[in-house]
C-alpha positions in Angstrom: -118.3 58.2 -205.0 -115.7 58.9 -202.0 -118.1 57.2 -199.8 -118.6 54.0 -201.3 -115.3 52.4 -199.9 -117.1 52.6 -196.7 -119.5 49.7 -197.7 -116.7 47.3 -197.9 -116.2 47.5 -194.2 -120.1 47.8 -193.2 -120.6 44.6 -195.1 -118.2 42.7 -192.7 -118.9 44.3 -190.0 -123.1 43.5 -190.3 -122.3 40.0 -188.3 -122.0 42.2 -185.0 -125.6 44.1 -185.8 -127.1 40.5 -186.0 -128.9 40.9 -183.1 -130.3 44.2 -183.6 -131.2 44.2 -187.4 -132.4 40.6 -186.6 -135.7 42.0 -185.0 -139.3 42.0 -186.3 -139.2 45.8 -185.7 -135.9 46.2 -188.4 -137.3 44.1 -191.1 -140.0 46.7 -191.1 -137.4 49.7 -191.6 -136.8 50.0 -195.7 -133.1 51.2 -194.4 -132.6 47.6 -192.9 -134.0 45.8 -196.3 -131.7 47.9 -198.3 -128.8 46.9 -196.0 -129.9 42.8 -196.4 -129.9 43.0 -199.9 -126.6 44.3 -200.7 -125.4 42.0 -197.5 -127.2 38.9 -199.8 -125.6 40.1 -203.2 -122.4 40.5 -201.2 -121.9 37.2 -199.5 -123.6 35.6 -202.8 -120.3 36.1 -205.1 -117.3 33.9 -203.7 -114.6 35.7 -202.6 -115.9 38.9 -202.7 -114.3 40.0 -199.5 -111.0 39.1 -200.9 -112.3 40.9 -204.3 -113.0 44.1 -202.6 -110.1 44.2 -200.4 -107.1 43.8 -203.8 -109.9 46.4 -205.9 -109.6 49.2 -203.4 -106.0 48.3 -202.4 -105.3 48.4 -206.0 -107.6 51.5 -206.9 -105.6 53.4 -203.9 -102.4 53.6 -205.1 -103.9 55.4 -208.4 -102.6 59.3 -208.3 -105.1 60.3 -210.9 -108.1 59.6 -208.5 -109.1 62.1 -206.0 -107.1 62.3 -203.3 -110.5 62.3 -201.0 -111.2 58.8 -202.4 -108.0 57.4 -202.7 -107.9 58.5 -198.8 -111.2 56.8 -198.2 -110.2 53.5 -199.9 -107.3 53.0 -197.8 -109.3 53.9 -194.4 -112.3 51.3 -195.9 -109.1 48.6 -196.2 -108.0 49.8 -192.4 -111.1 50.0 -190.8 -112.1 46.1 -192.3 -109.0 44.6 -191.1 -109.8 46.6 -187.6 -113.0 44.3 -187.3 -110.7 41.3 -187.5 -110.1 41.9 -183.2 -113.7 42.3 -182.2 -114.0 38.4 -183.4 -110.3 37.3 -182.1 -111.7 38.5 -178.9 -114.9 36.3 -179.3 -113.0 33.4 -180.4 -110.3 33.6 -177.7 -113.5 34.0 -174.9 -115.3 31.1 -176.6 -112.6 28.9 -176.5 -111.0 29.8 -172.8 -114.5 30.0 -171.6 -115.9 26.6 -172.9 -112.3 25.0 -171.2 -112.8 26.5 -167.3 -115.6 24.8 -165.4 -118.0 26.4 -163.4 -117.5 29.9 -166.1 -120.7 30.2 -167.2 -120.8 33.9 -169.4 -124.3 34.9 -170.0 -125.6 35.1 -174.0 -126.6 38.7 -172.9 -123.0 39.7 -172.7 -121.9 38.3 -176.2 -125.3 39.9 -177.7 -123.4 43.2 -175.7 -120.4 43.2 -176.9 -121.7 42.4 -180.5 -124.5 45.4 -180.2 -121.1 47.5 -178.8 -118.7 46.9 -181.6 -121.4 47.2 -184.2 -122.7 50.7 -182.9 -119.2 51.8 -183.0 -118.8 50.9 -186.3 -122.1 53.2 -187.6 -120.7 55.8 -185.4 -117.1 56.0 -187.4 -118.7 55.3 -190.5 -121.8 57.8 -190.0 -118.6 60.1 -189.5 -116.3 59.1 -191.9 -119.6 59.9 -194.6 -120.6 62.7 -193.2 -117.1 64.3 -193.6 -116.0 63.0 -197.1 -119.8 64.8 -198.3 -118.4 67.8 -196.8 -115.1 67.9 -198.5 -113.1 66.7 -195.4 -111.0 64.0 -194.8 -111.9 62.0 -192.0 -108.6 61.9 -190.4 -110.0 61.8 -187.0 -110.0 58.0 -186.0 -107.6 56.5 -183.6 -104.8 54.7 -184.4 -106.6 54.1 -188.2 -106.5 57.5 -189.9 -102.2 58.0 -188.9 -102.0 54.8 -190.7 -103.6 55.7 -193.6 -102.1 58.8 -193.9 -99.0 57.2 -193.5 -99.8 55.2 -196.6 -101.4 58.2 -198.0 -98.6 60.0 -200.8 -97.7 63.6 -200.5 -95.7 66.3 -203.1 -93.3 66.6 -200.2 -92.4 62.7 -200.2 -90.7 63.8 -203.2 -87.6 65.4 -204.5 -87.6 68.3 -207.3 -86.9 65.3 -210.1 -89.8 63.5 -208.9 -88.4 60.7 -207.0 -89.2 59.3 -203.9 -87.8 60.4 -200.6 -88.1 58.0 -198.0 -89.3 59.6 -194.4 -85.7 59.1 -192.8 -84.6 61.8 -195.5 -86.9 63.9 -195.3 -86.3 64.6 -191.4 -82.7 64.5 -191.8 -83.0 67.3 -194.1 -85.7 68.9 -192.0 -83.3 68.7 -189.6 -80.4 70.4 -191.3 -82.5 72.9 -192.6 -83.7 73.9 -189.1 -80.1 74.2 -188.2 -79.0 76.5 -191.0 -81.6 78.6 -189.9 
């Protein structure tokens, strides 16, 4: 169950393996037909992007769930919005490139770039899957996983009376407690 957020983002981000999973060879791997068939179902139902995005954002916040999940949820939700830059930088090159004359950029380099970002995406979530069946949290990718655990709640974000104690408290007191010492 903890690794089910992770199709939210591999759904998205199957526009960038277009030109791999696009071959003769994939259609003949039963991996690849599973993959198109959740990616038809999934672009079938309107809004669905925006349906799984609120769901998981909403699911979350739940304490009763597993932390493990809760953790992967959030991380699905980072790692989706992450693939938003991959096609800023396409549109940004598409646009300044079609406006300078004489740049002519090869279709190689966009199938490249689009092969790159989409083999770095099965890496992290190969690894983000691999670790939540183990038990582990996959708090190992850049810049997402501080995020998330940012986001994430812990028992020492809160006081004996169970409220909330912002992070500028909590040093403070750190602090003071440091200096008693």
């Amino acid at each position: 169950v903890s690794v089910l957020p992770y199709l939210f983002p591999l759904m998205d981000g199957l526009q960038y393996g277009r030109f791999l999973l696009g071959s003769e060879e994939a259609g003949a791997n039963p991996l690849v037909v599973i993959v198109a068939l959740l990616y038809s179902l999934y672009r079938s139902i309107p809004f669905s992007g925006f349906a799984a995005f609120f769901a998981l954002n909403f699911l979350s916040g739940n304490p009763s769930l597993n932390r493990l999940v809760r953790f992967n949820m959030q991380q699905a939700i980072f790692l989706d919005i992450a693939l938003f830059f991959p096609s800023l930088v396409i549109g940004l090159g598409t646009l300044i490139g079609g406006n300078i004359p004489g740049l002519n950029v090869p279709a190689v380099a966009g199938e490249v770039f689009s092969d790159v970002i989409f083999g770095t995406l099965l890496l992290t979530l190969a690894y983000c899957v691999v670790s939540s069946l183990f038990g582990k949290e996959p708090s190992s990718i850049p810049f997402v996983s501080d995020s998330v655990k940012d986001r994430m709640p812990t028992i020492d974000m809160f006081d004996d009376n169970g409220q909330f104690v912002p992070r500028e408290s909590r040093e403070d007191k750190d602090k003071d407690d440091k200096d008693k010492k």
